[in-house]
C-alpha positions in Angstrom: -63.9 44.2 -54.6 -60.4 43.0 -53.5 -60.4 45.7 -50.6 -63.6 44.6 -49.1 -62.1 40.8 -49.8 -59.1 41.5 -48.1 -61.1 43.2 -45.1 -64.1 40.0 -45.2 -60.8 37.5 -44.9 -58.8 39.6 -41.9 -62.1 39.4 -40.0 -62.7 36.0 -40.0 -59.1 34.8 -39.7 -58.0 32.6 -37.4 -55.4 34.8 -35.9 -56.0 38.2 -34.1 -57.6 41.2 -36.7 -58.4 44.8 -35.4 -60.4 47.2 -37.2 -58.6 49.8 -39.6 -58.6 53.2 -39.8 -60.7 54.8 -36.8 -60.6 57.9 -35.2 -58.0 58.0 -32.6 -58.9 58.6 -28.5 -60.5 56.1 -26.3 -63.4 54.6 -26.6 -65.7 54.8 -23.4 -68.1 51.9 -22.5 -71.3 53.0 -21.6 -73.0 53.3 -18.4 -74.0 49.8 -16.9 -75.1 51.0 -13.1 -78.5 50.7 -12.1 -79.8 53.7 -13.0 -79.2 54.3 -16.4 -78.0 57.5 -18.1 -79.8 58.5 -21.4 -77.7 58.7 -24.7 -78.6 61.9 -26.4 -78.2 61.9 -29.9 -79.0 66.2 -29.3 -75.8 66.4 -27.3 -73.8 68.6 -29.5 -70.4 66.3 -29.2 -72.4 63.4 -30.0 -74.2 65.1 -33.1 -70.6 66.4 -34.6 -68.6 63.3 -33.6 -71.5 60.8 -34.8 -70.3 57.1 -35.6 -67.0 56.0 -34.2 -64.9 53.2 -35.1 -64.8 50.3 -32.9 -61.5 49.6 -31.5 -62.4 45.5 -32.2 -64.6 44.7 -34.8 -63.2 41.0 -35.3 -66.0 38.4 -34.5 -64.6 35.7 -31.8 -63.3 32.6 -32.2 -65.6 30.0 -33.4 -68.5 32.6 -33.5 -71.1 33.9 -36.6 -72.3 37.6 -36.6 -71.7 40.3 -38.7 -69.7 43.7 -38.9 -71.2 47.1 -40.7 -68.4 49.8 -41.6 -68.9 53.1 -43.1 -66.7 55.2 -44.8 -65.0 58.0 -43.1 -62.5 60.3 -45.2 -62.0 57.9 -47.7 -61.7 54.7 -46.1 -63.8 52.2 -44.4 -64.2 51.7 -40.3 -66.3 49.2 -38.4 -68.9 51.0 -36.9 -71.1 47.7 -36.0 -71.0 44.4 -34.9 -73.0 41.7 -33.4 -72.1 38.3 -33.0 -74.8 35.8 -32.8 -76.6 34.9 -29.7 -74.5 37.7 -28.0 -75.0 41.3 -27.2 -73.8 44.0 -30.6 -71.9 47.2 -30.1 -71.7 49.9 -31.4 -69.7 53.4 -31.1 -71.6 56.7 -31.3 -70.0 59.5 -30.4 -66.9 57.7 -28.9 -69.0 56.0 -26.7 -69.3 51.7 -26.8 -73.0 51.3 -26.5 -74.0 47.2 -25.8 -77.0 46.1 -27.8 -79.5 43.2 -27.2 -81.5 41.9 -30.2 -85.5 42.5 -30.1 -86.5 41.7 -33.7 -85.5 40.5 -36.9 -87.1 39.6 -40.1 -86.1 38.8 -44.1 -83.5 36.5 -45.4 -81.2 35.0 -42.5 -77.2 33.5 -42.7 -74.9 33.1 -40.0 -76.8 34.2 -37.2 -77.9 37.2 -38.3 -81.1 38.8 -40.3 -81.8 41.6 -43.3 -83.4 43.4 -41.0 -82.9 43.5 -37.2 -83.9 45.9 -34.2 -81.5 45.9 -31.5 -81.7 47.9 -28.1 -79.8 49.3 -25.2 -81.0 49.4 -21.6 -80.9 53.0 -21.5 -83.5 53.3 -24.6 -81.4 53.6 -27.8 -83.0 51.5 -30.5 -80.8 50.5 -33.5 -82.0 49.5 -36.7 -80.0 47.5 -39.0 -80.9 47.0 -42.5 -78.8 45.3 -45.4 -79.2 42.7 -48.0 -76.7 39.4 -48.6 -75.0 39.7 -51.6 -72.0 37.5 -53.1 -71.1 34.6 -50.5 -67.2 34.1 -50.3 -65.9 30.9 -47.9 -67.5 31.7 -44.6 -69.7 34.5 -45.5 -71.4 36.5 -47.1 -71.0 40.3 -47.7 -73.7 42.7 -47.1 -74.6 45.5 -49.3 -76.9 48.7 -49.3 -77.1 48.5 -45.6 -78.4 51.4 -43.7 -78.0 51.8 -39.9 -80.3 54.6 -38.1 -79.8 55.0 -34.1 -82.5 56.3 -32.6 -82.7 57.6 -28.9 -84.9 57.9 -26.2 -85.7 61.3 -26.9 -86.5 60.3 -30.6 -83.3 61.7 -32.3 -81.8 60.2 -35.1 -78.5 59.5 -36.5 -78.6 57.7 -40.1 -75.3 55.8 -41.9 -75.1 53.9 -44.8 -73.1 50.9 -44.6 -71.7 47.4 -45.7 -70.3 44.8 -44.3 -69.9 40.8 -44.0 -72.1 38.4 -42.4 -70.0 35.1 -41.5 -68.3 32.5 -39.2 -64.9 32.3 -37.9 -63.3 29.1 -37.4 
């Protein structure tokens, strides 16, 4: 509980916060030409290297959103975030994929939903799934959360996660 604490409270600090832990290597952005370039979740590099850490998974200045990590090894990393009324990211396979939000439903704090379908423009649908538990100043964490990226071919990758849902000021 003091860990996740400790990681709730660097996120929404007022100074700068980065994510910990992470594999190393750049992080690519994804393809924002014209003509977009399906993400294939078959692509054997993709399917071993699966969810990546983002390099910054602090939420702005003055913003609400949440972030999701998951646990690699045995330590957390941000693989998620979205910050209200803005576009979410996400790394798969070491490669920053921007999101726009298409649905939501359930309970709602800080911007942000239990449930909530979010999409890229070259047809990766991510579903996000988690449940508010104990509020702390500023937030709220999120527990038995599930994120499942799906791509335009209809393959799937699955992680569970938690997280924090919350303002910085």
């Amino acid at each position: 509980m003091i860990r996740m604490t400790t990681i709730a409270i660097s996120l929404l600090c007022a100074s700068g916060c980065t994510t910990i832990g992470g594999k190393s290597g750049p992080v690519k952005t994804a393809n924002t030409s014209a003509e977009p370039v399906a993400l294939s979740l078959a692509d054997e590099r993709i399917a071993q290297d699966g969810f990546g850490a983002l390099d910054d998974a602090a939420l702005p200045e003055k913003a609400c959103g949440m972030v999701l990590w998951t646990l690699e090894g045995n330590r957390p990393e941000a693989i998620f975030r979205y910050v209200s009324g803005k576009e979410a990211e996400v790394n798969i396979g070491g490669t920053l994929v921007k999101l726009t939000r298409m649905d939501y439903s359930g309970a709602s704090g800080y911007g942000v939903y239990e449930s909530q379908l979010f999409q890229s423009t070259d047809g990766v649908a991510v579903e996000v799934n988690a449940k508010f538990g104990l509020g702390f100043n500023g937030g709220s964490y999120l527990e038995q959360g599930v994120v499942k990226i799906t791509d335009s071919h209809g393959w799937s990758l699955v992680s569970p996660t938690a997280g924090i849902a919350g303002c910085r000021s």
